[in-house]
Backbone as ProteinMPNN parsed JSONL, in Angstrom:
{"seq_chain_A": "XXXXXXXXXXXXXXXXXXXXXXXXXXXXXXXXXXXXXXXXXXXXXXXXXXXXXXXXXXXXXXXXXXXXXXXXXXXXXXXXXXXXXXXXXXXXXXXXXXXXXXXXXXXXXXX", "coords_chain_A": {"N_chain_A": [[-12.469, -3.247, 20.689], [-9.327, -2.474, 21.115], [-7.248, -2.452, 24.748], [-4.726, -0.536, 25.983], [-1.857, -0.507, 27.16], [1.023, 0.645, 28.616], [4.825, 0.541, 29.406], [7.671, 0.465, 31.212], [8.967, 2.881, 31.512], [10.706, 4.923, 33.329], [13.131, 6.707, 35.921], [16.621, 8.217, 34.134], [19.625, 8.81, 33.678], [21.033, 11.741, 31.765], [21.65, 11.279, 28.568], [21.601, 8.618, 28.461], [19.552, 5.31, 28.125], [16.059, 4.0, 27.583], [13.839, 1.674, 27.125], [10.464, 1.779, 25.912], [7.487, 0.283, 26.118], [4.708, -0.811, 24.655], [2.079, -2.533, 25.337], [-1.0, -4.427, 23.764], [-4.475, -5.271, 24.524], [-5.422, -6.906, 22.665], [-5.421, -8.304, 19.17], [-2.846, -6.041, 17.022], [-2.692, -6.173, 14.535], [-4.151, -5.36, 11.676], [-4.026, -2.635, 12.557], [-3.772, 0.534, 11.549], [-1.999, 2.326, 12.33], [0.202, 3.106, 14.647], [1.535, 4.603, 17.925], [3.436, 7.183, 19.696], [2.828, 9.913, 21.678], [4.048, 12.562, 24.016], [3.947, 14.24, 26.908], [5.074, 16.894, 28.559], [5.623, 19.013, 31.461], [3.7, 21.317, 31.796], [3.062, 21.479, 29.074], [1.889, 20.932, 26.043], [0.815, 18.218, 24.593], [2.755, 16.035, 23.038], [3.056, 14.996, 19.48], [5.812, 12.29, 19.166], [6.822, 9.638, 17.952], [5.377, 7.701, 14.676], [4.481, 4.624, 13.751], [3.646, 2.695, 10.654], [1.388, 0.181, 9.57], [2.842, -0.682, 7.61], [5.521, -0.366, 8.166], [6.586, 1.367, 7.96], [7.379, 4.718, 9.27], [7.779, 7.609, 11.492], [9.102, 10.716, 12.851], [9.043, 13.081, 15.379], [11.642, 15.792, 14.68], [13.062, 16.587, 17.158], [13.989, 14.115, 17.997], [15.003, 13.128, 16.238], [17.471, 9.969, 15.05], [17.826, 9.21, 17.213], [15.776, 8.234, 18.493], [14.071, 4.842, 18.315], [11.159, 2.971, 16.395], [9.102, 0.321, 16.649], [7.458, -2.403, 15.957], [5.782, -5.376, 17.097], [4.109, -7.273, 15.917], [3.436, -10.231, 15.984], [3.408, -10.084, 18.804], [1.674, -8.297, 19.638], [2.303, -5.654, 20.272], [4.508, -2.353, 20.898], [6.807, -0.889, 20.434], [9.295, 1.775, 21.57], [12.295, 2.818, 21.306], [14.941, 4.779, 22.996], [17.109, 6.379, 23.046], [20.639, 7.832, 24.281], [19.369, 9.825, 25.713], [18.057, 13.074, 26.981], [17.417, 16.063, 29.095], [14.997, 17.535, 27.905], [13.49, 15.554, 26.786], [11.599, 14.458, 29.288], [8.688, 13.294, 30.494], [5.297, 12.513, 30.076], [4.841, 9.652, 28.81], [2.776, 8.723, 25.837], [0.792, 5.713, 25.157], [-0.551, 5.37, 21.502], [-3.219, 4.683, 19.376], [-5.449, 4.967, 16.584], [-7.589, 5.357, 17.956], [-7.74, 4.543, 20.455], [-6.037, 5.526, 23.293], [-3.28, 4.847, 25.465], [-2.663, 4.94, 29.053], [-0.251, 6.708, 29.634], [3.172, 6.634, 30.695], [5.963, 7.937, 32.784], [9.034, 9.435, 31.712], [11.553, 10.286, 33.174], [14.604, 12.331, 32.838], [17.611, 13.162, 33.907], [19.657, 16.158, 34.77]], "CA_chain_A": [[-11.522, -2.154, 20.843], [-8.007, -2.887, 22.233], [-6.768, -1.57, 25.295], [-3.355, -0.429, 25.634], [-0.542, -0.592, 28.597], [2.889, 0.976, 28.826], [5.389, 0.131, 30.676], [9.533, 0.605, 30.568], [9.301, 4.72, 31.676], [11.919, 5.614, 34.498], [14.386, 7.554, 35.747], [17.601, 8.122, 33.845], [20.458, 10.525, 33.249], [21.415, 12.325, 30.762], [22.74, 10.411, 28.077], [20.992, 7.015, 29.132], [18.61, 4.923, 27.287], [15.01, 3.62, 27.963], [12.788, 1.212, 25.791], [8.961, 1.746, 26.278], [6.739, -1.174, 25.365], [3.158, -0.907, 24.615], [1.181, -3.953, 25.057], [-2.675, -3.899, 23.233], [-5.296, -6.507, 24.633], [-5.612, -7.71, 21.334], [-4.269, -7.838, 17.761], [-2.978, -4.649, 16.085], [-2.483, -6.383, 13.002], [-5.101, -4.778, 11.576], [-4.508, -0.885, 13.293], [-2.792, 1.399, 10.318], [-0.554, 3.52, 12.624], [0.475, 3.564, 16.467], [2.363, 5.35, 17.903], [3.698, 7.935, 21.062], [3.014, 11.341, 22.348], [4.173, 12.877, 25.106], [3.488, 15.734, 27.52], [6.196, 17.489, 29.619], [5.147, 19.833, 32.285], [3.163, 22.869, 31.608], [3.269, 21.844, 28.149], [0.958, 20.622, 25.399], [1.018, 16.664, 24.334], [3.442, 16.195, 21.379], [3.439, 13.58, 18.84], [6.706, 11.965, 19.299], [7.15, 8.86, 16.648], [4.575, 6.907, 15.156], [4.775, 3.805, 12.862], [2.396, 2.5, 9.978], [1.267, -1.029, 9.345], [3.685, -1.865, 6.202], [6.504, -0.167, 8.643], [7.042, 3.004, 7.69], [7.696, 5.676, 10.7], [7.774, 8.944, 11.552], [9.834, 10.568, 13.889], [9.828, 14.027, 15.68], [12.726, 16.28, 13.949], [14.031, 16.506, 17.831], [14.291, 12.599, 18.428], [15.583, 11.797, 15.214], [18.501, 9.266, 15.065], [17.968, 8.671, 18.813], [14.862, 7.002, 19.275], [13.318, 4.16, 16.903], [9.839, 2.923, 17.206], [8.766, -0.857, 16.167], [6.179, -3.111, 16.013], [5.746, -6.916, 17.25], [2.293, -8.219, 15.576], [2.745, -11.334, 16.612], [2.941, -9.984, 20.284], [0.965, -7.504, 19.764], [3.043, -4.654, 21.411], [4.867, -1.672, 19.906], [8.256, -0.46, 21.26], [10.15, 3.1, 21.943], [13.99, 2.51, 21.801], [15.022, 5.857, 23.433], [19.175, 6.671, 23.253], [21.041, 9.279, 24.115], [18.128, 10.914, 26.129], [17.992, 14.774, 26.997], [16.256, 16.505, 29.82], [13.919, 17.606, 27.717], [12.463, 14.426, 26.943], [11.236, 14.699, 30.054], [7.291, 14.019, 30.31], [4.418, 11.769, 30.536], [4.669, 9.1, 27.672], [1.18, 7.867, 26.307], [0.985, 5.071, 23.402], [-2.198, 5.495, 21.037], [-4.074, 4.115, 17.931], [-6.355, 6.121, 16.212], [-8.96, 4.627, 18.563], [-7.236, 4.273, 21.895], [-4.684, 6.246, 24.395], [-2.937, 4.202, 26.787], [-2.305, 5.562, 30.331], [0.858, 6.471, 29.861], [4.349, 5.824, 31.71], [6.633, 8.468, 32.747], [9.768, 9.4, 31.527], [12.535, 11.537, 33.981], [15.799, 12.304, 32.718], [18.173, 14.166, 34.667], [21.251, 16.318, 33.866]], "C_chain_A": [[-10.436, -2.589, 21.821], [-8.132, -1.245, 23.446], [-5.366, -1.48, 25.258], [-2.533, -0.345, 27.007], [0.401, -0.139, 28.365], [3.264, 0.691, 30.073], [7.145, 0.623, 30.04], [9.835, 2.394, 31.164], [10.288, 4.372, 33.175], [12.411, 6.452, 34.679], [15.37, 7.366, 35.496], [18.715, 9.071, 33.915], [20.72, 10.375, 32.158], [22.234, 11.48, 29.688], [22.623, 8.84, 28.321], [20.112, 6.527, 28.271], [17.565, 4.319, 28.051], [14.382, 2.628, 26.689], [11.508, 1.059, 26.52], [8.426, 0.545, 25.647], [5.035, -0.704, 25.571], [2.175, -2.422, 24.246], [-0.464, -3.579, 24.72], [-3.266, -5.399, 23.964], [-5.906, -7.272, 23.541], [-4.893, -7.277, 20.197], [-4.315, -6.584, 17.267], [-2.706, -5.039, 14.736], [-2.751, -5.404, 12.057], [-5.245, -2.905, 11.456], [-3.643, -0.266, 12.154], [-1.985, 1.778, 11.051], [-0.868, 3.063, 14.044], [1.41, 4.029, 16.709], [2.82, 5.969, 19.514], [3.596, 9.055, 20.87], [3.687, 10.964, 23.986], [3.992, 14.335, 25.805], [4.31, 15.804, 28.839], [5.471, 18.557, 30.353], [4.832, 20.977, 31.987], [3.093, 22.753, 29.916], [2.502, 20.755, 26.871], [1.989, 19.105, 24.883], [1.326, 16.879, 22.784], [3.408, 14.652, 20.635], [5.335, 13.351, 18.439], [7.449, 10.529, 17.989], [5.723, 8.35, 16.766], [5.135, 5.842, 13.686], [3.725, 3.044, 12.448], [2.423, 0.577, 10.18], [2.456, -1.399, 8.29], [4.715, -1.025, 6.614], [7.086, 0.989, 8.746], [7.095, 3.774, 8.864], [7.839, 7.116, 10.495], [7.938, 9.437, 12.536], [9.653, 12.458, 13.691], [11.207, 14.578, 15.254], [13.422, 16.231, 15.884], [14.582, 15.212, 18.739], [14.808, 12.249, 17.687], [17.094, 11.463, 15.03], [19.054, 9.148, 16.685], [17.232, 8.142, 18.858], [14.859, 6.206, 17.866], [11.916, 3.499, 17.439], [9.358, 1.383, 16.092], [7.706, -1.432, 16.527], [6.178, -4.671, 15.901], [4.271, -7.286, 17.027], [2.025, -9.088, 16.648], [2.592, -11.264, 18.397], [1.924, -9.118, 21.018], [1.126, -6.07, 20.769], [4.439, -3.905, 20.274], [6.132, -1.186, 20.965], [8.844, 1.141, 21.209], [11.37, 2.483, 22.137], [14.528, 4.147, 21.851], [16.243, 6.251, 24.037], [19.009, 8.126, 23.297], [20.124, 10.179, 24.877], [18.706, 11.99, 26.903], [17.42, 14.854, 28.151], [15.078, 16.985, 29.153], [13.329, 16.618, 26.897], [11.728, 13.764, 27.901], [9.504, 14.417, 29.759], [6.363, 12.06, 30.317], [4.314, 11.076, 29.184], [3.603, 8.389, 27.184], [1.48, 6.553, 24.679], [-0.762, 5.016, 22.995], [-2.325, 4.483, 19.8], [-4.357, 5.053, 17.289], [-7.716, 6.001, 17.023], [-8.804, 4.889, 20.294], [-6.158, 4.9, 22.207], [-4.254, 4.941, 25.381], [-3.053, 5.688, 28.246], [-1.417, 6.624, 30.89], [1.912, 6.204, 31.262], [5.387, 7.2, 31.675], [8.269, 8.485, 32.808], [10.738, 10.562, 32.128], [13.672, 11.429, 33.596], [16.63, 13.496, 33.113], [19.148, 14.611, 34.382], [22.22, 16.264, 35.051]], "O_chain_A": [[-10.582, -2.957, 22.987], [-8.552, -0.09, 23.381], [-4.742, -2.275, 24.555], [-3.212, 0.074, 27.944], [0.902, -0.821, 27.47], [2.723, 0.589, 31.173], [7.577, 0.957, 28.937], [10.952, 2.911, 31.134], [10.219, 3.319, 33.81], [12.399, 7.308, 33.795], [15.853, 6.449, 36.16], [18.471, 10.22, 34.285], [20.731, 9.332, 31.504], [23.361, 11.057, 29.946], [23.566, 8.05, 28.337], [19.751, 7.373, 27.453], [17.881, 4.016, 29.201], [14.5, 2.903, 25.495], [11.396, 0.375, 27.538], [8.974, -0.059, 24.725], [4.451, -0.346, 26.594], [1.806, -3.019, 23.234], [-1.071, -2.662, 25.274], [-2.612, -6.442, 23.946], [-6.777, -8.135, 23.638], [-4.089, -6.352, 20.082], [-5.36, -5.971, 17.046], [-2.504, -4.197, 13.862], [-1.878, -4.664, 11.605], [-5.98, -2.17, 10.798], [-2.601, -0.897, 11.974], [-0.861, 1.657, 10.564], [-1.971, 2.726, 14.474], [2.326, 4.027, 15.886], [2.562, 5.258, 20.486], [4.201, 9.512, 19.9], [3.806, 9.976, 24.71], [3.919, 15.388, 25.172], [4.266, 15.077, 29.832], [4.557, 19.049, 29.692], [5.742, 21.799, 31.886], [3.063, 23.833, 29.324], [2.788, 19.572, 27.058], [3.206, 18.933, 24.817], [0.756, 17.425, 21.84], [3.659, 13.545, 21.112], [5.976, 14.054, 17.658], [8.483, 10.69, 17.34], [4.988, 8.317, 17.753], [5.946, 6.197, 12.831], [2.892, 2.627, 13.252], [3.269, -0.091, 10.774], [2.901, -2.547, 8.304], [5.257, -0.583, 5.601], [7.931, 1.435, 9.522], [6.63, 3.056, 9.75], [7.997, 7.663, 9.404], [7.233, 9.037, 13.463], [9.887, 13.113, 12.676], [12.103, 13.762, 15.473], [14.532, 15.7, 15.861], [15.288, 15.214, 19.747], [15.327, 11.141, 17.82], [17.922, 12.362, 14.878], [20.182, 9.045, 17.166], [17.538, 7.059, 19.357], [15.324, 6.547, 16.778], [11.594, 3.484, 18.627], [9.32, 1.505, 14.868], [7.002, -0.972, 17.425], [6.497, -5.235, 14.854], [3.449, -7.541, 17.907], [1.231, -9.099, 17.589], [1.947, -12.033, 19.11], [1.491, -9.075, 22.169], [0.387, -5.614, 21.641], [5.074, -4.44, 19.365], [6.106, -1.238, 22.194], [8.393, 1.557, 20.141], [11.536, 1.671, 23.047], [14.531, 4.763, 20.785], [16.434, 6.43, 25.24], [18.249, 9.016, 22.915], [20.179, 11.376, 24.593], [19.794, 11.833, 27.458], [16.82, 13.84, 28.508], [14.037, 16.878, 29.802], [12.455, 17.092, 26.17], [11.207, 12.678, 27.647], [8.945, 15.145, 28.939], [6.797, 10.923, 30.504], [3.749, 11.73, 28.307], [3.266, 7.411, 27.851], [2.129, 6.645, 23.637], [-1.759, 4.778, 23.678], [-1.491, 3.645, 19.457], [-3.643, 6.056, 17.297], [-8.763, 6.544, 16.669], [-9.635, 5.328, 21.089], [-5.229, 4.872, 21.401], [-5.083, 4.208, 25.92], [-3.397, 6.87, 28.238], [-1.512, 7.245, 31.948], [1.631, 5.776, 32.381], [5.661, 7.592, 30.54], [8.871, 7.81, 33.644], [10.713, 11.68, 31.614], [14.148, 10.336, 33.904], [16.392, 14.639, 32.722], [19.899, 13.889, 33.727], [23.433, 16.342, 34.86]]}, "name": "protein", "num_of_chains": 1, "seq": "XXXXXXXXXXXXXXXXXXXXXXXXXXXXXXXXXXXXXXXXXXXXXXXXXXXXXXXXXXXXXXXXXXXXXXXXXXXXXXXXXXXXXXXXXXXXXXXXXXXXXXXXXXXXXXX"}
């Protein structure tokens, strides 16, 4: 069973970009889907994008055509590219499997 790491969360303003990175301790070749939630304050953990093995994605209706969400096999680490960000993208970013949560990495954006 991989584990998982994020990293890349900060603080930004309004209108700034971030890229998250999720590193696995081993290959996801293999994993059908990974992906991101997140959970903003006082407020239940949302699925945010996630993306399949043969590439396909799926994106929150209030991220879409701001973030994109990729996948490096051979490094074994999945990405968040995160434009244009909002205050309310605001929140505690986690990266999963169907197996595994990371830690996550928080994301502050200020207006």
């Amino acid at each position: 069973q991989v584990q998982l790491v994020e990293s890349g969360g900060g603080l930004v303003q309004a209108g700034g970009s971030l890229r998250l990175s999720c590193a696995a301790s081993g290959s996801i070749f293999s994993i059908n889907y990974m992906g991101w939630y997140r959970q903003a304050p006082g407020k239940q953990r949302e699925l945010v994008a996630r993306i399949y093995s043969g590439g396909s994605s799926y994106f929150k209706d209030s991220v879409k055509g701001r973030f994109t969400i990729s996948r490096d096999n051979a490094k074994n680490t999945v990405y968040l590219q995160m434009n244009s960000l909002k205050p309310e993208d605001t929140g505690v970013y986690y990266c999963y499997t169907p197996d595994v949560w990371g830690q996550g990495t928080q994301v502050t954006v200020s207006s």
